[in-house]
C-alpha positions in Angstrom: -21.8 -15.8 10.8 -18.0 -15.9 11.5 -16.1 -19.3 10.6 -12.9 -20.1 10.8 -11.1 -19.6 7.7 -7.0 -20.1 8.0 -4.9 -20.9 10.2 -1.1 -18.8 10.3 1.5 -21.7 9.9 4.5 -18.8 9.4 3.4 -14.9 9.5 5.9 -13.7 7.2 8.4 -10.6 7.8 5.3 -8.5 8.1 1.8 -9.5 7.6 -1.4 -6.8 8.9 -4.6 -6.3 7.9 -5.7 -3.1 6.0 -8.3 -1.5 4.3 -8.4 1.9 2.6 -7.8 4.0 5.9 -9.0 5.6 9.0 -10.4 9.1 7.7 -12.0 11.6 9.3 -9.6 11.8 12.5 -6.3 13.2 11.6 -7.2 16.4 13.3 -7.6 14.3 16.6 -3.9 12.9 16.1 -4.9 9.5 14.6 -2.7 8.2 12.0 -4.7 7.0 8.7 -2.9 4.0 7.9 -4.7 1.7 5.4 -2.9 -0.3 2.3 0.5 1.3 0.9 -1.1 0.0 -2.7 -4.8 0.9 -2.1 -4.8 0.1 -6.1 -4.0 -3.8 -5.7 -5.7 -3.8 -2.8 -9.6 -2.5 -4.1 -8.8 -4.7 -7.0 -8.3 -7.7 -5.1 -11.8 -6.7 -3.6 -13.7 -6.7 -6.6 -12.3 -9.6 -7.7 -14.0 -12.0 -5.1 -17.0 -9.6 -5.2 -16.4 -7.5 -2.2 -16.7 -3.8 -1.5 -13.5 -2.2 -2.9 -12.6 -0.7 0.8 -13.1 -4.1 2.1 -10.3 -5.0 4.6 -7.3 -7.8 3.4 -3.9 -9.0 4.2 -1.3 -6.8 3.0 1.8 -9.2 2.9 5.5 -7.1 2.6 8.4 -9.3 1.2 8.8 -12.5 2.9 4.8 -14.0 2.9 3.2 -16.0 5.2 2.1 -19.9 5.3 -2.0 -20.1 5.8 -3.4 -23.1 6.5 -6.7 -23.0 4.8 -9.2 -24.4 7.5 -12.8 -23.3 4.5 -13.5 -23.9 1.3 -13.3 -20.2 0.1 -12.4 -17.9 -3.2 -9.8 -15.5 -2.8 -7.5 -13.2 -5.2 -3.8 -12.0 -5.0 -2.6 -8.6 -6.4 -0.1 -6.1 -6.0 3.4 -7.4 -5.5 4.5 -11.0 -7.7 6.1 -12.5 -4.3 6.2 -16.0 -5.7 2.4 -17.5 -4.5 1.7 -21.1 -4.2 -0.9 -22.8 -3.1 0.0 -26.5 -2.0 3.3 -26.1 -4.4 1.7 -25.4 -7.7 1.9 -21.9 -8.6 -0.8 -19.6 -8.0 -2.8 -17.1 -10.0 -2.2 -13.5 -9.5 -5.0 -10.2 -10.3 -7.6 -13.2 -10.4 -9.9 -15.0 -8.1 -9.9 -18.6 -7.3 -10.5 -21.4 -5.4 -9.1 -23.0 -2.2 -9.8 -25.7 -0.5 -10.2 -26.9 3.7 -6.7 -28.8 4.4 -4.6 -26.8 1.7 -1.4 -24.7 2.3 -0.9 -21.1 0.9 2.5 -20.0 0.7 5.0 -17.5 -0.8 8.3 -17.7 -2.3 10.9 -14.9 -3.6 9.9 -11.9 -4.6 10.0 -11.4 -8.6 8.3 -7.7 -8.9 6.9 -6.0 -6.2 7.3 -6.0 -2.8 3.7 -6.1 -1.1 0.8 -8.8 -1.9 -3.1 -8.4 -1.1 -5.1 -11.2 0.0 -9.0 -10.6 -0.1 -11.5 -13.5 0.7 -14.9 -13.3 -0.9 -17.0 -12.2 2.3 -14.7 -10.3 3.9 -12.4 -10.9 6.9 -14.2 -10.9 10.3 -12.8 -7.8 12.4 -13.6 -5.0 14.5 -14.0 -1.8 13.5 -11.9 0.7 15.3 -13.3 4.6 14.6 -14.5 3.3 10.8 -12.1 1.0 10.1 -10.4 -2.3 10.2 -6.9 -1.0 9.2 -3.7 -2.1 11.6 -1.4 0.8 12.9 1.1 -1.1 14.8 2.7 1.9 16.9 -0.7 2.9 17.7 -1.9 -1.2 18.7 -5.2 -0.7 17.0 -7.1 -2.0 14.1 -6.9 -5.5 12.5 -6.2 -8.5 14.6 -5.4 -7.0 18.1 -3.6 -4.0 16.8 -0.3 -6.4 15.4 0.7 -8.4 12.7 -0.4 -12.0 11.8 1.8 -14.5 14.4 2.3 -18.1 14.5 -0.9 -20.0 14.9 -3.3 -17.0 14.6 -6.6 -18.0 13.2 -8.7 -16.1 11.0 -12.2 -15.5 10.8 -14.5 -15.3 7.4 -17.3 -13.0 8.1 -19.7 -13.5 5.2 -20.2 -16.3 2.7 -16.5 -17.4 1.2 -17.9 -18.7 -1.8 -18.3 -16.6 -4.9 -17.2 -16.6 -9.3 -13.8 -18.2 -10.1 -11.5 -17.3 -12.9 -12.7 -12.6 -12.6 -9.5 -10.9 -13.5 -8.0 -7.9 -14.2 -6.7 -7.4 -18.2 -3.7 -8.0 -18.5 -3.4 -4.1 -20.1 -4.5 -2.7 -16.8 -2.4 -4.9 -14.6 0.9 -2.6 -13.5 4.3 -3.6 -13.6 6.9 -2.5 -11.1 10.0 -1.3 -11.7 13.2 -0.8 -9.6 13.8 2.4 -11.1 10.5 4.5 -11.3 9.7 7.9 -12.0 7.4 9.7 -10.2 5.5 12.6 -10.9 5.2 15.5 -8.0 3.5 18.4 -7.8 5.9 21.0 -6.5 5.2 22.5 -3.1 3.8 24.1 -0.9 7.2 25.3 0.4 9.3 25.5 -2.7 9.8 29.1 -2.0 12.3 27.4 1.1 14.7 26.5 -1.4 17.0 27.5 -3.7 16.7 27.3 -7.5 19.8 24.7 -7.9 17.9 22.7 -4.9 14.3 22.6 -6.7 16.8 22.0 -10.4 18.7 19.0 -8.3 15.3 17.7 -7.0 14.1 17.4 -10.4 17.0 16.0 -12.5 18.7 13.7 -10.3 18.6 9.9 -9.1 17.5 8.9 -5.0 17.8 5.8 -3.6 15.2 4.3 -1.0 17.3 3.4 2.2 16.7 0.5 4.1 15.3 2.9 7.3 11.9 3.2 5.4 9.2 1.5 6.8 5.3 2.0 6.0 5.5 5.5 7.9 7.7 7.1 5.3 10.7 6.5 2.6 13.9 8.0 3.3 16.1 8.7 0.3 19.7 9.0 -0.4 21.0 11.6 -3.0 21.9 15.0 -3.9 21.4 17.4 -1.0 18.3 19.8 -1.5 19.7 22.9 0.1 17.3 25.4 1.8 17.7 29.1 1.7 17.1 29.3 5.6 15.7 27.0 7.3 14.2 23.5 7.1 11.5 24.2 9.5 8.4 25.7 9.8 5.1 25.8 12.3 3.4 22.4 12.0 1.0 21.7 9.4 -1.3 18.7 7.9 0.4 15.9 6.5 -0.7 14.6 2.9 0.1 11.4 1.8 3.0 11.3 -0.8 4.1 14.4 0.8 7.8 15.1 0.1 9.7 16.3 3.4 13.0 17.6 3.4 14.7 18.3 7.1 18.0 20.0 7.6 20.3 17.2 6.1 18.6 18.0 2.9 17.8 14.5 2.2 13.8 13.7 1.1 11.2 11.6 3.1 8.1 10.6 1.1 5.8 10.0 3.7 3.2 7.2 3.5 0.3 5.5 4.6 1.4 5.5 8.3 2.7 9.3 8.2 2.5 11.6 11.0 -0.6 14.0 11.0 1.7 16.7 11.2 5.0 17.4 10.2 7.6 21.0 11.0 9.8 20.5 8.1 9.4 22.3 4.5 8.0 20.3 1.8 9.4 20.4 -1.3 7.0 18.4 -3.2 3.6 16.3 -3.3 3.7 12.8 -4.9 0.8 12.6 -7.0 -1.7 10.3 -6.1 -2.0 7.7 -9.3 1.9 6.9 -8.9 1.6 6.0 -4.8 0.8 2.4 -6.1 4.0 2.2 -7.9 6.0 3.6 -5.2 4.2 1.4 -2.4 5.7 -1.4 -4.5 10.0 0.0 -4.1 12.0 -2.0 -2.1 15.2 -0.4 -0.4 17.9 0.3 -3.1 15.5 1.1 -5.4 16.3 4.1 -7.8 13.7 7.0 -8.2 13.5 10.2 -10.4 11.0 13.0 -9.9 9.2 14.5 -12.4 6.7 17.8 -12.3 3.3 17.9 -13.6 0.3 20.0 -13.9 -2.5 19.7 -11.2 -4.5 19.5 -14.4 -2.1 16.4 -15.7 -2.0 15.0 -11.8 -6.1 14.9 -12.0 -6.1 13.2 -15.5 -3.8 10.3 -14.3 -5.9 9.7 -10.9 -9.5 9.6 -12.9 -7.6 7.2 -15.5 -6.5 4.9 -12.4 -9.9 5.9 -10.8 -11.8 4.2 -14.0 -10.5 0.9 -14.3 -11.2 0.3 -10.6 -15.2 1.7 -11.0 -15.6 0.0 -14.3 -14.7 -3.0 -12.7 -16.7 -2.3 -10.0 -19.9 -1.7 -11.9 -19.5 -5.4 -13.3 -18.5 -7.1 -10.2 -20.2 -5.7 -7.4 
């Protein structure tokens, strides 16, 4: 039965909810969306004993003030943006308690740049074509299609209460960086490029510019100079896909990309390191670096396990 569970007292600079995505329709036009972290975010789940695609809050920067209106346990990951809960510092990658009549808050960001809220029952929402996901330009998913707002109230759908004091070990907790490298896999179109521009790609420094939002990062650096052209018929979109249109400066586009795209792509960000790049803030510095498929694979089943082996004890 749905109860009310917090009240928003501030939203934050941008507050929504997400789950892991809305699959299965990108060849109708529909934009996946889900968490920029899915990492933090299935973690989070587990924590409070929920299914790891469970929707939660996925707070960016500047948190929100929730009033708590039921008893209920909850978990923070991702991002260290500074949580309190009535003043006192709160846990983080570890669920616990809060009571009706108490204040959750958030202060400066320390490491990171996007939290994840989960509640042990889930958040009550509709379901729009499998999921619970917000995509804003789109007005669907989450609360109304938008982010949180002054004096929204929240809805519990399931029982709130669950085991205190589950965490993640401290070895398997990540720490962010705000100069990271990620590893690519070069392509599909590296063919659309010279040899200095794939050499420059891999060997130099790009910096996140404040226009990147959740659809994509645009990066400052080195120009990437294509033998022709920058464009080419339309294809499918991946996530961590590497764009590079004619002013030969990278996009990395994420969880709210486009379906399709008409500029060549250099590269393909592989999927264990989207977690750490979710977490960049503008002016952050990044480096590419190419692996193996075979390597690319490795890392995500190593990611993969920690979250299952959780899972298996949790859930």
């Amino acid at each position: 039965m749905s109860e009310k569970l917090f009240q928003v007292i501030k939203p934050g600079l941008l507050t929504t909810f997400q789950d892991l995505g809305r699959t299965g329709y990108q060849e109708y036009g529909v934009v996946v969306a889900g968490a920029m972290d899915d990492f933090s975010l299935q973690i989070a789940n587990l924590l409070v004993g929920n299914n790891r695609d469970e929707a939660g809050l996925e707070v960016t920067m500047m948190g929100p003030t929730l009033k708590v209106l039921k008893d209920a346990v909850i978990a923070i990951t991702g991002g260290n943006l500074s949580p309190r809960v009535n003043g006192q510092p709160a846990p983080m990658w570890k669920s616990f308690a809060v009571k009706e009549g108490q204040l959750i808050e958030f202060g400066q960001p320390l490491e990171g740049i996007r939290s994840y809220i989960s509640v042990a029952g889930g958040f009550d929402l509709p379901e729009v074509m499998g999921s619970k996901s917000t995509f804003l330009k789109a007005k669907i998913g989450g609360l109304n299609g938008r982010a949180l707002e002054k004096e929204d109230i929240l809805h519990a759908a399931g029982d709130t209460h669950a085991v205190t004091g589950r965490s993640l070990h401290y070895d398997e907790i990540p720490e962010y960086q705000k100069e990271i490298h990620v590893r690519v896999i070069l392509g599909p179109h590296q063919d659309a490029f010279t040899d200095e521009a794939i050499q420059t790609f891999l060997t130099s420094a790009y910096e996140i510019t404040p226009q990147s939002d959740r659809m994509g990062y645009r990066l400052n650096g080195p120009e990437l100079t294509h033998k022709t052209t920058a464009d080419i018929i339309s294809e499918a979109i991946p996530l961590g896909g590497i764009q590079v249109p004619a002013n030969g400066q990278p996009i990395i586009l994420m969880a709210d990309r486009q379906t399709t795209g008409g500029y060549t792509r250099i590269a393909t960000v592989i999927a264990a390191d989207i977690p750490f790049l979710a977490q960049a803030a503008p002016g952050a510095v990044i480096r590419f670096e190419e692996v193996s498929i075979d390597k690319a694979q490795m890392l995500y089943r190593k990611k993969e396990k920690i979250v299952s082996v959780l899972e298996k004890i949790i859930v």
